[in-house]
C-alpha positions in Angstrom: 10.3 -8.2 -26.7 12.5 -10.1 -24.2 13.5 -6.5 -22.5 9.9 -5.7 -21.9 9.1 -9.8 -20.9 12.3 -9.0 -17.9 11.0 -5.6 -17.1 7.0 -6.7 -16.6 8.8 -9.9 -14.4 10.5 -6.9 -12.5 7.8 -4.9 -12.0 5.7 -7.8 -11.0 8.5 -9.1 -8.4 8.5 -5.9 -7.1 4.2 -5.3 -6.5 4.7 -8.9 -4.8 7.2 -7.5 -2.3 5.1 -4.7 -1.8 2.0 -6.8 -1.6 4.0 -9.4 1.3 5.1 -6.5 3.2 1.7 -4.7 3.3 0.0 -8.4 4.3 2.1 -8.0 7.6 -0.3 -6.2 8.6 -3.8 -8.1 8.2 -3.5 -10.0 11.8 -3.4 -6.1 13.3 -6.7 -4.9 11.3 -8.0 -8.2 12.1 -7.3 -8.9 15.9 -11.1 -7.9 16.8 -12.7 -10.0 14.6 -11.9 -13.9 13.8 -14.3 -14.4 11.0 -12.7 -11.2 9.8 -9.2 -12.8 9.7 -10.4 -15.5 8.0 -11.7 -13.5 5.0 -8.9 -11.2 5.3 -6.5 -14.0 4.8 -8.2 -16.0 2.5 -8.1 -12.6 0.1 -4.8 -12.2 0.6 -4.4 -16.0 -0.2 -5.8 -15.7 -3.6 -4.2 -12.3 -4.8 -0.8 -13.5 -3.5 -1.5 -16.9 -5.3 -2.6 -14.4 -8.8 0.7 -12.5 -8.6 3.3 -16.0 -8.2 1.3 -17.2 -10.9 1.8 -13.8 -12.8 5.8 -13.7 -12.0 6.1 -17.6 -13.0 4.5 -16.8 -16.6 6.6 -13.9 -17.1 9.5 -15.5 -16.4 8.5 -18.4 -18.8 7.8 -16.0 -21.5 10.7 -14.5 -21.4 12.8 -17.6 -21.1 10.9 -19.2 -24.3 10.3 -16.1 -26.3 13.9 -14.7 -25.6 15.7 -18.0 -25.8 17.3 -17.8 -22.8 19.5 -21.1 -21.4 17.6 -23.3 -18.6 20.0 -23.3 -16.1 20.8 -23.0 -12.9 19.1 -19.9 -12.2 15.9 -20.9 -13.7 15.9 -23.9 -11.6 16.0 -22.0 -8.4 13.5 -20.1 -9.1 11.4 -22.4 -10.2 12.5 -23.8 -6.8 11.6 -20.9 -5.0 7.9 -20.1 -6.4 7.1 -24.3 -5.5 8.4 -23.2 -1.7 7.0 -20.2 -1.7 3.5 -21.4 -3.2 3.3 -24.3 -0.6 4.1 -21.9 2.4 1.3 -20.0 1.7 -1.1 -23.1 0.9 -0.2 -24.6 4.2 -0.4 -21.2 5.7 -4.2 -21.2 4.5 -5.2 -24.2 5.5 -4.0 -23.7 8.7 -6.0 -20.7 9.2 -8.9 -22.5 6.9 -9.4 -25.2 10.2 -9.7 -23.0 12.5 -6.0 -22.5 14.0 -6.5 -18.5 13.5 -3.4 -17.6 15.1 -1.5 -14.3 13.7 1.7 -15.3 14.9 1.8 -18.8 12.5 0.5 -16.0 9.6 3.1 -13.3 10.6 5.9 -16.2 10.5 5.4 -17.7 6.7 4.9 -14.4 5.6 8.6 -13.3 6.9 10.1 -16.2 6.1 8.7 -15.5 2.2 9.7 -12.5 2.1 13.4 -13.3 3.3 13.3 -15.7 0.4 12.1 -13.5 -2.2 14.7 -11.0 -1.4 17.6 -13.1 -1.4 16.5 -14.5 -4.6 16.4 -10.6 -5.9 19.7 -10.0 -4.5 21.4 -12.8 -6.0 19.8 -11.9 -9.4 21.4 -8.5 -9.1 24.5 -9.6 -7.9 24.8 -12.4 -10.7 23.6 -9.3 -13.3 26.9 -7.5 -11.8 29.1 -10.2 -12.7 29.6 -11.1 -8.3 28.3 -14.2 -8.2 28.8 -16.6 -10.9 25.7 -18.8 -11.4 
């Protein structure tokens, strides 16, 4: 049970990395159109905010169900889906009172995916035994 609970939280970090990068490019399919930015981003807003959620209760049913310590590494990435979920709801909001401004969109959604990849490479580096967490 716990090996398929890590491999759906893989999986699902993974389609979210995938999903980030691909979002990079709503400001250039929406330059045109304003209104079409707005919708553009506020789907992208609510499936970004349904795969966190989706990674967050993975990862707490494989801590619980696979009696896993609550530790450090839990912590951060706890840490890092509260960040994460807060850049994005800003984000919106921004976007939500009119400051439609692709550069502000293109930004958060670097600076999220910088973090979810450093949090994946210091999972696999800690899984190798290099980092000691």
């Amino acid at each position: 049970m716990i090996d398929t609970m890590l491999m759906t939280h893989s999986i699902l970090i993974k389609a979210f990395l995938g999903f980030l990068v691909l979002g990079l490019f709503i400001p250039k399919m929406t330059a045109d159109d304003p209104l079409k930015f707005k919708k553009a981003s506020f789907i992208y807003t609510m499936i970004f905010q349904a795969l966190i959620s989706m990674i967050a209760l993975a990862g707490i049913v494989a801590l619980v169900a696979g009696d896993l310590p609550f530790g450090i590494t839990t912590i951060i990435m706890i840490t890092i889906f509260a960040i994460m979920m807060a850049l994005e709801i800003v984000k919106y909001k921004k976007i939500k009172k009119g400051n439609i401004e692709s550069a502000g969109f293109i930004k958060t959604s670097i600076i999220n995916i910088v973090i979810l990849v450093s949090i994946v490479v210091l999972m696999i580096l800690r899984a190798k035994g290099v980092v000691a967490i």
